[in-house]
C-alpha positions, -999 to +999 in steps of 0.1 A: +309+423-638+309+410-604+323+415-571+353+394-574+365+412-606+355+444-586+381+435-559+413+424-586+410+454-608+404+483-575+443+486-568+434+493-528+466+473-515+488+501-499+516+491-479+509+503-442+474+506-449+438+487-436+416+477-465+383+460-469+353+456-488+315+470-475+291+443-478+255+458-494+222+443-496+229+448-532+261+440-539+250+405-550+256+394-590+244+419-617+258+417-652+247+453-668+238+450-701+258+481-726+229+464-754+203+479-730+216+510-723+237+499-691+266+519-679+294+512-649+309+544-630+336+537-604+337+569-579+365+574-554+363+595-524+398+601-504+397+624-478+426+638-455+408+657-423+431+675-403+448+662-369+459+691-352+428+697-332+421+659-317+409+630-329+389+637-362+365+613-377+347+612-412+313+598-423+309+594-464+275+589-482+276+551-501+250+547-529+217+538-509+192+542-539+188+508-556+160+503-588+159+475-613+151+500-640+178+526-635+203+516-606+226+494-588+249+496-562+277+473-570+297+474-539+323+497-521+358+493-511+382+513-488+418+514-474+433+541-452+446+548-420+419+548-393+416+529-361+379+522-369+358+519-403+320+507-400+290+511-424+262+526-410+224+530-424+197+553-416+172+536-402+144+559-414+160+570-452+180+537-452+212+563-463+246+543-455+273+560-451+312+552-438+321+562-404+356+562-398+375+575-366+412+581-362+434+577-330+446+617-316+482+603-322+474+594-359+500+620-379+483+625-417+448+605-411+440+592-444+406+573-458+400+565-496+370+550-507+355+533-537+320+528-554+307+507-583+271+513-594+255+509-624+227+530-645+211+537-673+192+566-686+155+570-669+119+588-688+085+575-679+058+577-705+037+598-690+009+592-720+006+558-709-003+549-670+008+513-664+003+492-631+028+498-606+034+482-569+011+504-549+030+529-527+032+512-491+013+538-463+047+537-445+064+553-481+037+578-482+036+593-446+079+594-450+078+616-482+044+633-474+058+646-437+072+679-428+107+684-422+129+711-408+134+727-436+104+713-458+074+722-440+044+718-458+018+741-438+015+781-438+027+800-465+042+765-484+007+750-481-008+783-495+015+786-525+010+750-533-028+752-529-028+786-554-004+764-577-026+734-584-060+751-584-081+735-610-055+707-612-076+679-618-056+650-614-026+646-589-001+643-630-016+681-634-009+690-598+029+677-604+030+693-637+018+726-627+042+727-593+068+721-619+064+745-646+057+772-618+094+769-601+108+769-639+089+798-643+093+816-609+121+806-595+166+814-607+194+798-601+222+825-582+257+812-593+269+830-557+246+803-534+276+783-516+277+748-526+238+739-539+223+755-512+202+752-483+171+744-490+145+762-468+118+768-486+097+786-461+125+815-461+124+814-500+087+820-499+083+842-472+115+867-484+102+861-519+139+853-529+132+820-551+167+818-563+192+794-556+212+763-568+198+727-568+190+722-529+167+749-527+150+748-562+142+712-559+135+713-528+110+736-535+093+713-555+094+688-530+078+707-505+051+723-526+041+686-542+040+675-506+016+700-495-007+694-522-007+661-514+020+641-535+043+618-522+075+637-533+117+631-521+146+650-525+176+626-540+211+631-532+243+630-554+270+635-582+274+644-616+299+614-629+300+621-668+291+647-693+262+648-705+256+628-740+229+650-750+250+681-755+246+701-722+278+710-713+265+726-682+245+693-667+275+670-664+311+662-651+339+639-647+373+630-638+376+655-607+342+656-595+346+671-561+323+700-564+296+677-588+275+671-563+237+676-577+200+670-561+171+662-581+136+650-569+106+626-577+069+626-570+049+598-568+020+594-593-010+569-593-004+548-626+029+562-632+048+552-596+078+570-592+085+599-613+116+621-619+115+659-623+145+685-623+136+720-625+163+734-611+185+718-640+165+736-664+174+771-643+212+761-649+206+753-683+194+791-688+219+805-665+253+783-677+252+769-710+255+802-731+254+834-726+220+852-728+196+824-725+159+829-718+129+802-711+121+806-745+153+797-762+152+763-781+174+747-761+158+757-725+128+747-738+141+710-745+153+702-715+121+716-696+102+693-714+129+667-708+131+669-671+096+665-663+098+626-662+129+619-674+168+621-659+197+612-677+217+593-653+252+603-655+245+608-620+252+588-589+221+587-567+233+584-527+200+587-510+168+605-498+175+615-460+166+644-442+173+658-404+207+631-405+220+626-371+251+612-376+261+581-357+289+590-330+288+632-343+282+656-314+272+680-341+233+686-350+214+670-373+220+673-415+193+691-435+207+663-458+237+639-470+253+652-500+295+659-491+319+645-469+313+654-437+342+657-406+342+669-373+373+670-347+373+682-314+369+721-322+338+713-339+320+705-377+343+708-408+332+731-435+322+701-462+321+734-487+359+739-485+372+707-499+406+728-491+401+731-454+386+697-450+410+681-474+392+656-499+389+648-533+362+632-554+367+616-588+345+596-613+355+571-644+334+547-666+342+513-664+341+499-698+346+462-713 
């Protein structure tokens, strides 16, 4: 599937309104493979921010993460209303996002956005090291380095040191961070959106509970102070979920979808993907009265140490996001739309007040 059949079948051609196409440093020819577990997810973003208090303008993550073995960005294409629409990309994270700004005259400011990626299911065989490309030492300061909300000294440096004691490689130290936030930590359906994600407050309140943000962040942090190149990664459920969790997928109207997860780099292993906090929704939200010990907790905690299955769009890794043109501060992270008008920062958790929808299909054939 290439860009050119991208562009017929994405029916962007509204009367009255711009369109164009985002060129990506990946958007180059890919043919996914269906024999070899390949799959193609189109995600549209249209968002409506309000006019009444000046000139509003919108930025909207674009997939950023790119891997041979798991995913592609296939390109993105928009049409709306705005007087100006540029791609922008984090020099630091390399996040991209779309900027657009509308006129103060502009009535019902409209933006509508589309992505094509493709993925395929992700485990590492954590039996067998292999050979990967060494981690480059500008990687490992990035996802080694404190940030506001991920400090890795005091009480975080203490906790991760009492974690991995007797951990004698840096796979044990992963492992043991791991089962100890599955073990430790909850997930609180009343945390707004998927949380915050300051994980000095969780450990110095001793409230480890949370939604995605914080309990994967957690692991982040902790595998940083012990040492371990570790990252937060940003973005949405597009499908259910094939293996029969009802509560680890979505699709059609994935507004509210949005899902972190994290990896930690390993010597012989590269890369790896973890997911505790997925485990804590499996015991809170697929059945009523689940424990750790229940069968089919206990599968996915084995699953989600080195493993993700990826009906899930990955946006990007960023932290402390100044956004290009925002007088706002900084973004713990990229995860919603975001808006901003003259009063001030939208509330990207009320998709009602800051009026946008997200939705996801597979394309098949």
């Amino acid at each position: 599937m290439d860009r050119r059949t991208f562009l017929k079948t994405s029916a962007l051609a509204a009367a009255g309104l711009g369109s164009g196409r985002i060129a990506a440093a990946a958007d180059r020819p890919f043919a996914p493979d269906p024999a070899h577990g390949w799959r193609v997810f189109e995600v549209t973003t249209r968002v409506e921010p309000a006019a009444d208090q000046g000139a509003p303008q919108v930025w909207l993550p674009l997939p950023s993460v790119e891997d041979a073995g798991w995913i592609r960005p296939m390109g993105n294409l928009w049409q709306g209303n705005a007087a100006s629409v540029q791609e922008w990309r984090d020099p630091a994270y390399g996040a991209r996002l779309l900027h657009a700004r509308w006129d103060a005259g502009e009535p019902v400011p409209v933006l509508e956005v589309v992505s094509r990626f493709a993925t395929r299911d992700r485990a590492i065989d954590l039996t067998r090291p292999a050979r990967p490309a060494p981690l480059d030492e500008a990687a490992r300061r990035l996802y080694t380095q404190p940030t506001a909300l991920l400090p890795t000294d005091g009480i975080v440096r203490q906790t991760a040191q009492d974690i991995t004691r007797g951990a004698r490689s840096d796979l044990d130290k992963a492992r043991a961070i791991y089962e100890w936030i599955v073990d430790n930590t909850q997930r609180n359906p009343k945390t707004r959106g998927c949380g915050l994600g300051d994980i000095r407050f969780m450990l110095e309140t001793g409230d480890l509970t949370g939604k995605c943000a914080d309990l994967n962040a957690l692991y982040v942090g902790l595998a940083r102070a012990a040492g371990l190149p570790a990252r937060d990664v940003y973005g949405v459920r597009v499908a259910d979920s094939q293996f029969g969790y009802k509560s680890l997928g979505k699709s059609g109207d994935i507004t509210k979808a949005q899902h972190c997860r994290a990896e930690v780099w390993l010597a012989g292993f590269g890369w790896v993907p973890v997911d505790p906090a997925d485990v804590r929704k499996v015991v809170l939200e697929e059945k009523p009265g689940l424990t750790l010990q229940d069968d089919v907790v206990a599968a996915a905690r084995r699953k989600l140490f080195g493993a993700w299955e990826m009906n899930w769009l990955a946006y990007n890794f960023a932290h402390d996001l100044k956004l290009p043109g925002s007088a706002g501060a900084p973004l713990p992270f990229l995860m919603y739309p975001q808006g901003e008008n003259a009063a001030g920062r939208f509330d990207s958790l009320d998709a009602a007040g800051f009026v946008y929808k997200i939705t996801s299909k597979e394309i098949t054939g």
